[in-house]
N, C-alpha and C positions, 0 to 999 in steps of 0.2 A: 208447712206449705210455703211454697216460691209465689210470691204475691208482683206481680209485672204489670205495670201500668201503661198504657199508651195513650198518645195523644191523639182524639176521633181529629183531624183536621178536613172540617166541614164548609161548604156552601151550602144553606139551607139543608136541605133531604140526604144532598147529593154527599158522599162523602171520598174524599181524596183516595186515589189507589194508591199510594204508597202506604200509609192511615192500614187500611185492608192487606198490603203485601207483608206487613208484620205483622199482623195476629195471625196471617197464615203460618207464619214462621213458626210464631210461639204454639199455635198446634199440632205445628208438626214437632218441635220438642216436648210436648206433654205428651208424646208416645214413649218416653223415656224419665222424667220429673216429674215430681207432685207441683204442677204450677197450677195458678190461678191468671186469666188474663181479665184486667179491668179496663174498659176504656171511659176515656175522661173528655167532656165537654165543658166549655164556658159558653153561658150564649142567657139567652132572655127566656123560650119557651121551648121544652124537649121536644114538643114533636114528634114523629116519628124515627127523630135518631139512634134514641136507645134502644127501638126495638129493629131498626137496621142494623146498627152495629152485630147486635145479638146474633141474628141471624148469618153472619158474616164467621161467625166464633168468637164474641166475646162473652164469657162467664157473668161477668158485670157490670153495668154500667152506671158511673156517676155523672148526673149533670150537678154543675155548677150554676145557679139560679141568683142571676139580678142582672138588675136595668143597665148597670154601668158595662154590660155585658155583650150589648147589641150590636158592638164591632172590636174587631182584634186591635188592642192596644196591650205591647209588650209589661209597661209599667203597672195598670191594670190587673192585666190576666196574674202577672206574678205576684203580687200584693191577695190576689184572690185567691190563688191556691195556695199558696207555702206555708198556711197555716195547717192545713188539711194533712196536705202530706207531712211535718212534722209529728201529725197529730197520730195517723194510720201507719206511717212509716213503712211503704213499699221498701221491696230491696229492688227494682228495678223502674227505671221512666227513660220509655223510648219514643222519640219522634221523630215523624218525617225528614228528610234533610231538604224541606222548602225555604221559599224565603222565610215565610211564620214560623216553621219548626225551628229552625234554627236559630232564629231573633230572641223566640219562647222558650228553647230549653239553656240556651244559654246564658239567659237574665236568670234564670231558677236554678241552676247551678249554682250561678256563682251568689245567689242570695241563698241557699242553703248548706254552702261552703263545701260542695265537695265538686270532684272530679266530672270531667265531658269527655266521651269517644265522637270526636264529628266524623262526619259523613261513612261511617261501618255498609262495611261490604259483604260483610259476614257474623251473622249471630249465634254464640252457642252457650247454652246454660249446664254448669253443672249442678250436682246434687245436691251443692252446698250452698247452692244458689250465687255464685260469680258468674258474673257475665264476661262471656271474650269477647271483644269484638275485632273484628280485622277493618285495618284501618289501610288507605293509600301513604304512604311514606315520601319526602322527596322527588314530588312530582310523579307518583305513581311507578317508581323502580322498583319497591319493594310492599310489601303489606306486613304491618305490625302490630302484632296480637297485642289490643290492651287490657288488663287485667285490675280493677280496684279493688284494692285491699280490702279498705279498710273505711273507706267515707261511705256513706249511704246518704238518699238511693244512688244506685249506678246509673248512670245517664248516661243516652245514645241517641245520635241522629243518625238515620239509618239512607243511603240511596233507594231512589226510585229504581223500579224495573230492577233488581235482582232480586227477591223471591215470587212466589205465587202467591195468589189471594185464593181463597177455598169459592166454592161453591155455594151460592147464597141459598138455604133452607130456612124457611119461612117456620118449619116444624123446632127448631132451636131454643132449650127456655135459657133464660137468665134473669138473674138478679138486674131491678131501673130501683137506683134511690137519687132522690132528690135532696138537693143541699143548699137551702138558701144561704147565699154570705151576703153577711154586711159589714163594708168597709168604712167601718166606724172613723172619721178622722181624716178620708182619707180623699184627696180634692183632685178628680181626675183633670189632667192638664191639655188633652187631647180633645177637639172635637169634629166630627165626622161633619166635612161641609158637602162633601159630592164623592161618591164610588163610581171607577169608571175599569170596567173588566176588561183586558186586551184580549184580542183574540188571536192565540198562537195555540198552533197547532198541538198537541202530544207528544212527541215523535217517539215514546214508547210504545206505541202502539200501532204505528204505521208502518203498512206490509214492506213499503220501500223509502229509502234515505237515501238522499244524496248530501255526501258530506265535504264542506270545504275547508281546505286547513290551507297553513299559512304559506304553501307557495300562490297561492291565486293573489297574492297582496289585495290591494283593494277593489279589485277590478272581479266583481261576483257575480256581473250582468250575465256572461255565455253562461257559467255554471247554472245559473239558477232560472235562464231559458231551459235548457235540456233537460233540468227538474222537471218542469212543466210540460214540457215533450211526453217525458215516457209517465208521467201520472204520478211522482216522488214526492215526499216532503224535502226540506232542508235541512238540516243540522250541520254542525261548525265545532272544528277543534279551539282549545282554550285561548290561541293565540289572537285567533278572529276573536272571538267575544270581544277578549280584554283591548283590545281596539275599537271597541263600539261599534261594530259594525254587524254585530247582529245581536241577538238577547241572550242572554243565559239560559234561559226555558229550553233552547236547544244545542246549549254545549254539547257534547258526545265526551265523555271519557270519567276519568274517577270524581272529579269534583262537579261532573256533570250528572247526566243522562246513561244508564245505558240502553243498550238498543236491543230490538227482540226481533227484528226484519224477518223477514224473507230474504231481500236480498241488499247489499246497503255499497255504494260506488262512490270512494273517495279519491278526490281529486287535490293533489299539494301536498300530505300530509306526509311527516318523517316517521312518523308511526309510534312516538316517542310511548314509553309504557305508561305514560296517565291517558295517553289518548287510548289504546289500543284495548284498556279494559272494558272501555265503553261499549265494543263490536264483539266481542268474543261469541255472545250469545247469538250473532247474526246468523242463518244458516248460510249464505254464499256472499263472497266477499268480493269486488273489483278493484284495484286501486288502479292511479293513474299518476307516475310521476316519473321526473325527466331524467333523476339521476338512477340507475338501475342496480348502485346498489342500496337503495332506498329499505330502509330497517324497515317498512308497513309492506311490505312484499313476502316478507317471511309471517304474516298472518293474512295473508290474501289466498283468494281459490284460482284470481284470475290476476295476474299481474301485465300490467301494458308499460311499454316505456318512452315516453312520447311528452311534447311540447303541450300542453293542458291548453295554451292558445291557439294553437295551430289544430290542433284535433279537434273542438269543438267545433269551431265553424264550420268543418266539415259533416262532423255527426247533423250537427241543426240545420243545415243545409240537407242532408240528405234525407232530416226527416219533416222539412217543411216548413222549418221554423224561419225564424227572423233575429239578426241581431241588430 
């Protein structure tokens, strides 16, 4: 049996959809593999995680039980499991591609010396139990299936918003063991003086996006009035992020976010292939840029070609807005 671990990445109860969009995955390949899917928690007291998780599709659930446990520290968490996993030896650990996912799997990678696929776009196991994953290459031109030979476990950080999470059935059993560790020796360097939760939006789940890429330069005030006009969130190609001018929570594209709209109207963007994986799933697409033969026009439904400055003030004007 294919034994594949995933990481619960939890708030209290509440547990992350990307966490849920891969055990959807790995059930939909145990219509094909003898797999087993475990998910894994650190934390102080289970709760009713494990038997959330269960009901989500997981086989089993480990928590990880102690007090140094009561908030995510990278150093920590990986001193507390990687005894475990040597000991049980999954041939699979997959995690979310969050900031924690990513911080977590690749402190435990490289403290149990083998191989990382970050940010996978696409999961598939064979029967020998290899994991493929498809990965963005070179700024999202290409995807490149990676394959570990030979290290175990095979680790992956997986994006948000490209599979489904199953349907939560409450009638689901599985396996809850409890594992207390003690980090004999071991002097946590970290301490929790104040948590402070921002609030930004999803925008995987928001029926409409409005997305600005790097023609709007810094000037995001019209776009992000007319957001608010027609009822949108916001989201932002890689260019805006890595200028700070907006957060990474809502990148759009392969090392971001992808998008699940209804309908998503981007405005600036050259359409370069790391952005453009991000929309695919959109069902209707606008773009809006000046030069017409702008590469995001060949994945658009509706293409405009027009001054992004000049046409707004008109739009917000005719719908009551103010700039």
């Amino acid at each position: 049996m294919i034994n594949s671990w995933v990481y619960i990445e939890s708030e209290g109860s509440s547990i992350e959809d990307v966490s849920l969009e891969i055990i959807g995955r790995l059930n939909e390949l145990k219509n094909d593999i003898d797999l087993k899917i475990t998910g894994f928690y650190l934390g102080t007291k289970p709760g009713d995680l494990p038997r959330i998780a269960i009901s989500y599709g997981v086989d089993h659930f480990i928590f990880l039980k102690s007090d140094l446990f009561s908030f995510y520290d990278s150093q920590t968490f990986v001193n507390g499991i990687s005894d475990l996993v040597r000991e049980r030896n999954p041939d699979i650990m997959l995690f979310g591609a969050t900031y924690q996912g990513r911080d977590f799997a690749g402190r435990l990678a490289a403290r149990l010396k083998t191989g990382l696929a970050a940010n996978a776009i696409s999961l598939n196991i064979d029967k020998k139990g290899l994991l493929y994953t498809g990965v963005p290459g070179y700024g999202g031109r290409f995807i490149a299936e990676i394959v570990n030979m030979k290290a175990r476990p095979q680790i992956s950080t997986v994006r948000q918003g490209i599979f489904k999470k199953m349907e939560r059935d409450e009638s689901r059993s599985g396996e809850i063991e409890i594992v207390d560790v003690e980090l004999k020796g071991f002097n946590q360097k970290l301490k929790l003086l104040e948590r402070k939760k921002l609030d930004i939006k999803d925008i995987t789940k928001s029926e409409r996006v409005v997305i600005i890429g790097n023609g709007a330069g810094n000037n995001l005030k019209p776009i992000e009035e007319f957001a608010k006009l027609i009822g949108a969130d916001i989201g932002v190609t890689r260019p805006v992020a890595d200028r700070g001018l907006a957060p990474r929570d809502i990148q759009v594209g392969s090392t971001g976010v992808s998008l699940n709209s209804k309908i998503a109207i981007i405005f600036g963007s050259s359409g370069s292939n790391h952005f453009v994986s991000g929309i695919e799933r959109c069902k209707f697409v606008i773009s809006v840029d000046i030069d017409k033969n702008s590469n995001i026009f060949n994945y658009s439904d509706y293409c405009v070609v027009a001054d992004m400055f000049k046409l707004l003030p008109f739009l917000i004007k005719r719908m009551g807005g103010d700039l």
